[in-house]
KOLVEXZA-766435 format. One record per residue (C-alpha): chain; x, y, z; residue number from 1. Coordinates in steps of 0.25 Angstrom, whole numbers, m for minus. Example, Ala and Ser with C-alpha at 12.3 -4.5 7.8 and 13.67 -1.06 7.14 Angstrom:
// residues 2
<node><palo>A</palo><xx>49</xx><yy>m18</yy><zz>31</zz><balum>1</balum></node>
<node><palo>A</palo><xx>55</xx><yy>m4</yy><zz>29</zz><balum>2</balum></node>
END
This chain:
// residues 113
<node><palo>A</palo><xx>373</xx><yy>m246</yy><zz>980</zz><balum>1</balum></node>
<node><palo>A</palo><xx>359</xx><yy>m253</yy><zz>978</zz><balum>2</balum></node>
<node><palo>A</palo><xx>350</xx><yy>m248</yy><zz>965</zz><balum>3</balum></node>
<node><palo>A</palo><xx>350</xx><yy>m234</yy><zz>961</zz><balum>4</balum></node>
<node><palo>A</palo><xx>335</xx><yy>m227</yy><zz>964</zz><balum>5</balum></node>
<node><palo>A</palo><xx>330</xx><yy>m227</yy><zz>952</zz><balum>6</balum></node>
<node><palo>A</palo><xx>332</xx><yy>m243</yy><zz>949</zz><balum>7</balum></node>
<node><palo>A</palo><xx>326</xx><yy>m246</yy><zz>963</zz><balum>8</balum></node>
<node><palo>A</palo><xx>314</xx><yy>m238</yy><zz>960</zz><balum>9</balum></node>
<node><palo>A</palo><xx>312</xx><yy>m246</yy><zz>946</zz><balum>10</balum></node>
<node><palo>A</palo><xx>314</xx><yy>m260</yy><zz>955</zz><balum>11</balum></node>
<node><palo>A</palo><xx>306</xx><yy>m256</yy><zz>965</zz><balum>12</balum></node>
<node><palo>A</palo><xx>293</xx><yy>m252</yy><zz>957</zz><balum>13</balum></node>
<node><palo>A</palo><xx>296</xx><yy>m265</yy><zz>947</zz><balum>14</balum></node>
<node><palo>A</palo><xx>294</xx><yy>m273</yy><zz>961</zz><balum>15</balum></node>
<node><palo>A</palo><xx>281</xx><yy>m266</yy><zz>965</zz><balum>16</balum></node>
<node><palo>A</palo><xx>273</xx><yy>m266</yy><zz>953</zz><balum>17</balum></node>
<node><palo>A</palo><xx>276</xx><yy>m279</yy><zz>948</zz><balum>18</balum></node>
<node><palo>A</palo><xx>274</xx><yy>m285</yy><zz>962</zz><balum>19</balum></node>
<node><palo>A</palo><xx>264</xx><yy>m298</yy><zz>962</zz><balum>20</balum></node>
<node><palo>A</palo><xx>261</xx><yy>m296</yy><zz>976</zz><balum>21</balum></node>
<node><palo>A</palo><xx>249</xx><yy>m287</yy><zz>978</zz><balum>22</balum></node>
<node><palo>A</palo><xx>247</xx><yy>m279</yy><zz>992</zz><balum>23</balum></node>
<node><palo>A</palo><xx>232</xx><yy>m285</yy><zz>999</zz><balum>24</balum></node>
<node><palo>A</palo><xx>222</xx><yy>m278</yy><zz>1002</zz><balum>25</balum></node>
<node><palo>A</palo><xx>224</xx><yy>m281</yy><zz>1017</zz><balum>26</balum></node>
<node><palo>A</palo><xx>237</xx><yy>m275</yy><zz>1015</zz><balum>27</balum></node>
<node><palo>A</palo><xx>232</xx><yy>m261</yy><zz>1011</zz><balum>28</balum></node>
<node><palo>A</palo><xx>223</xx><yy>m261</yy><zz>1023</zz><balum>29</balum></node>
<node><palo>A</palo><xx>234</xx><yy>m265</yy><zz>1034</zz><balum>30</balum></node>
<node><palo>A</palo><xx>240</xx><yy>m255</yy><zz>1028</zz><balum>31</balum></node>
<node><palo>A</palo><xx>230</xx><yy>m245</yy><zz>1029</zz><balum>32</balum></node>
<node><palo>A</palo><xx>227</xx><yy>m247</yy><zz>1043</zz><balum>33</balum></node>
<node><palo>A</palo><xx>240</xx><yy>m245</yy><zz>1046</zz><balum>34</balum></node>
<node><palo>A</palo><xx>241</xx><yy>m231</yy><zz>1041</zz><balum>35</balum></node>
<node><palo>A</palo><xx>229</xx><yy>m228</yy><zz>1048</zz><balum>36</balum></node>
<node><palo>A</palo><xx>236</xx><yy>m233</yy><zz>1061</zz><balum>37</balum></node>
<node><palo>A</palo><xx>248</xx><yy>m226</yy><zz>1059</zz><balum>38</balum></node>
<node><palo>A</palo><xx>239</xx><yy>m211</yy><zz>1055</zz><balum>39</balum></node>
<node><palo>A</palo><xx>230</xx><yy>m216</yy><zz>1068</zz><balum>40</balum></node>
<node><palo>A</palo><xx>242</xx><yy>m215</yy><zz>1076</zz><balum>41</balum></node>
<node><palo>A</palo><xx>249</xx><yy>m203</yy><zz>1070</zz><balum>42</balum></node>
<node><palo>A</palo><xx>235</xx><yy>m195</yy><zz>1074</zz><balum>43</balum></node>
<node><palo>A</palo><xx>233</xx><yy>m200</yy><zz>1087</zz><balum>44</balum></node>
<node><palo>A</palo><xx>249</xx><yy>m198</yy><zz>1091</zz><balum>45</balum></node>
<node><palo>A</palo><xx>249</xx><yy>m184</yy><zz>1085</zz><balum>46</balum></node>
<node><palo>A</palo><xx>235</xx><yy>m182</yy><zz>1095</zz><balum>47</balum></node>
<node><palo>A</palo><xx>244</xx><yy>m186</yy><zz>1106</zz><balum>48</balum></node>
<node><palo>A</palo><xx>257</xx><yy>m179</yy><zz>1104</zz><balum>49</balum></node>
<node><palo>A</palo><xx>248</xx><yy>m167</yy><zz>1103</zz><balum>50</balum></node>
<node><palo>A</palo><xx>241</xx><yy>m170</yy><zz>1115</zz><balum>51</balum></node>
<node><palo>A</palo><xx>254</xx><yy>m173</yy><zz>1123</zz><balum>52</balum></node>
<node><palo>A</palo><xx>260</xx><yy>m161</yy><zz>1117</zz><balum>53</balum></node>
<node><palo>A</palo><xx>250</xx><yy>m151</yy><zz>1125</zz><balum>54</balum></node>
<node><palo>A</palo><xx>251</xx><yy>m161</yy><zz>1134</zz><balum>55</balum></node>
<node><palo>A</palo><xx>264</xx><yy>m159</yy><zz>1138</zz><balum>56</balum></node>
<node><palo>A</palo><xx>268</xx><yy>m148</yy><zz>1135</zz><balum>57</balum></node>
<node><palo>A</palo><xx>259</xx><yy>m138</yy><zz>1144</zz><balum>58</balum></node>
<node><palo>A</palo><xx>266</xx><yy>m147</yy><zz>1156</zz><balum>59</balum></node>
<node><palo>A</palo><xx>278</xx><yy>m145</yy><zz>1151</zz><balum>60</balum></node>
<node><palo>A</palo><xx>276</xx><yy>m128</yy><zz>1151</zz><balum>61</balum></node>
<node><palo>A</palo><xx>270</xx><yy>m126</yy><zz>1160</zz><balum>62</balum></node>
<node><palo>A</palo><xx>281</xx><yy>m135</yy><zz>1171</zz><balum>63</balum></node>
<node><palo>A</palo><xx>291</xx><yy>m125</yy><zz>1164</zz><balum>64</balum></node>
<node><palo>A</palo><xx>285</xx><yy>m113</yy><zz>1166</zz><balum>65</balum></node>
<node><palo>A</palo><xx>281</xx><yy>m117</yy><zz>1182</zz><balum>66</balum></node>
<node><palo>A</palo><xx>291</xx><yy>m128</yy><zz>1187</zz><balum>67</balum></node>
<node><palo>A</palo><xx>306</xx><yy>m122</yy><zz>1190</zz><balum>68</balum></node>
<node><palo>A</palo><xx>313</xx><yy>m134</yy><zz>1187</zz><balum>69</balum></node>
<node><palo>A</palo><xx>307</xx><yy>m136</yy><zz>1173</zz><balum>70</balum></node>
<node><palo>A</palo><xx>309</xx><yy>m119</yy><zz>1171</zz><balum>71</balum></node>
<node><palo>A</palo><xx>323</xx><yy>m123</yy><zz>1173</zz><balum>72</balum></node>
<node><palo>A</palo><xx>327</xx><yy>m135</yy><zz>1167</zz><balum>73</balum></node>
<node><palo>A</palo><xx>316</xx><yy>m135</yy><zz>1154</zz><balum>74</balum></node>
<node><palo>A</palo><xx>320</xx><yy>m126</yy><zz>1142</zz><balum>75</balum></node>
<node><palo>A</palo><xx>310</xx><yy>m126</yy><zz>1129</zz><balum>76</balum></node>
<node><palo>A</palo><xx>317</xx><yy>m139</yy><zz>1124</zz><balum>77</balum></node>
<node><palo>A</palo><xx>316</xx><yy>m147</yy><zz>1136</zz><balum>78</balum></node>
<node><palo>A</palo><xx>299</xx><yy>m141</yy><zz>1134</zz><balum>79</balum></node>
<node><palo>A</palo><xx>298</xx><yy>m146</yy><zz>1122</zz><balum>80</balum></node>
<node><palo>A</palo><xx>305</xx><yy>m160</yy><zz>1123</zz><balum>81</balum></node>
<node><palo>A</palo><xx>296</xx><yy>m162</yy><zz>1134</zz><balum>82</balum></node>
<node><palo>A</palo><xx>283</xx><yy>m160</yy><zz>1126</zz><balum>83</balum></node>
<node><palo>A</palo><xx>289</xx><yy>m165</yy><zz>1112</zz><balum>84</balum></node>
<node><palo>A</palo><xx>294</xx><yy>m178</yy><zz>1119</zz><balum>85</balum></node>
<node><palo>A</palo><xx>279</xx><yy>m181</yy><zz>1125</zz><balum>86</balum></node>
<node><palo>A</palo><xx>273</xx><yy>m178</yy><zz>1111</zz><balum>87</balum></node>
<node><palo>A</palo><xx>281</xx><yy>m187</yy><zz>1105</zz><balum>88</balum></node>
<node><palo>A</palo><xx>279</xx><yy>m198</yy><zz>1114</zz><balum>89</balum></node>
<node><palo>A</palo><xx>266</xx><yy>m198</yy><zz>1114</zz><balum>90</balum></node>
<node><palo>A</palo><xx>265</xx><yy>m197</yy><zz>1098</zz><balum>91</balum></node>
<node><palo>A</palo><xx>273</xx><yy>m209</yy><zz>1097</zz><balum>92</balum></node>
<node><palo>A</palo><xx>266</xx><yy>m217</yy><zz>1110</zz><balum>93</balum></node>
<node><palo>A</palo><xx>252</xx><yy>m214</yy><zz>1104</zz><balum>94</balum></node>
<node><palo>A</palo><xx>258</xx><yy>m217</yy><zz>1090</zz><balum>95</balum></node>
<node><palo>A</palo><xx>261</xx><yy>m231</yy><zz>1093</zz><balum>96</balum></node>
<node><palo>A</palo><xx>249</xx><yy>m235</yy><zz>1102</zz><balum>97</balum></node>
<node><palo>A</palo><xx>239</xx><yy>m228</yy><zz>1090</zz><balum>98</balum></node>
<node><palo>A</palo><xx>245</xx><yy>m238</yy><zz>1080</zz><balum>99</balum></node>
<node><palo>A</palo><xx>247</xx><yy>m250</yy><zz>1089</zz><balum>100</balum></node>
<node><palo>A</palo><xx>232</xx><yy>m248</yy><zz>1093</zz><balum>101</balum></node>
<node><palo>A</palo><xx>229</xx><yy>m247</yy><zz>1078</zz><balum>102</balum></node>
<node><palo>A</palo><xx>237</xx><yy>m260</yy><zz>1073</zz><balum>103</balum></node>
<node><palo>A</palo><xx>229</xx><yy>m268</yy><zz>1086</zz><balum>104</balum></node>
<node><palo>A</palo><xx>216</xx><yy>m262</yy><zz>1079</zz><balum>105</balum></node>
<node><palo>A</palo><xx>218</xx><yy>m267</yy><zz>1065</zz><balum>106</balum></node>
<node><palo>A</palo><xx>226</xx><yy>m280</yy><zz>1068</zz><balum>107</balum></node>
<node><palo>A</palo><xx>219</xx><yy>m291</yy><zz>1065</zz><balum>108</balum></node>
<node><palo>A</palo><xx>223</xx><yy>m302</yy><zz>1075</zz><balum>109</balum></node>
<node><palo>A</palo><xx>217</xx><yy>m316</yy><zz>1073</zz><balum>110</balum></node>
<node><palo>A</palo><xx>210</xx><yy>m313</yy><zz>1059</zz><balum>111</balum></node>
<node><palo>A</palo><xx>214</xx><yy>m318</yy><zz>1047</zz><balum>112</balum></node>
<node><palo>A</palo><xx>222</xx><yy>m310</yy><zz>1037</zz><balum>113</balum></node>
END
């Protein structure tokens, strides 16, 4: 059952304004930096898919057009799960190591908080 919408909304803007716990400074800056990771990594696995895209996909037409096997046995899905597949690797791949590179860079080890 739970609380209708409305009476949540009141309880949960009651909670939040009249909280005694104020955010930190440091907070907002952790915080910060972690967007800017997260967009860092978003451009630079966008620049790879892209890259991996061309990448792939002229190989991939190419072998079509010229080698008999892949004349017969690749239609134009079979192209384009081969090229979207690598894209999407790559993304996530470059993705992962951006931020993982980016928390190393702003982690603070053996300084106090």
């Amino acid at each position: 059952m739970g609380f209708p919408s409305e009476v949540r909304d009141i309880f949960a803007s009651r909670r939040s304004n009249n909280s005694p716990l104020i955010a930190s400074p440091a907070e907002d800056l952790k915080a910060k930096a972690a967007n800017d990771c997260v967009q860092e990594g978003v451009r630079a696995g966008l620049k790879a898919a892209a890259v991996m895209c061309v990448v792939t996909a002229v190989p991939t037409l190419v072998a079509v057009r010229k080698i008999p096997w892949a004349k017969a046995n690749l239609n134009y899905t079979g192209q384009a799960l081969i090229i979207s597949a690598v894209s999407i690797a790559s993304y996530f791949i470059t993705v992962d190591k951006t931020i993982l590179e980016c928390a190393r860079r702003n982690a603070q080890y053996g300084k106090p908080t």
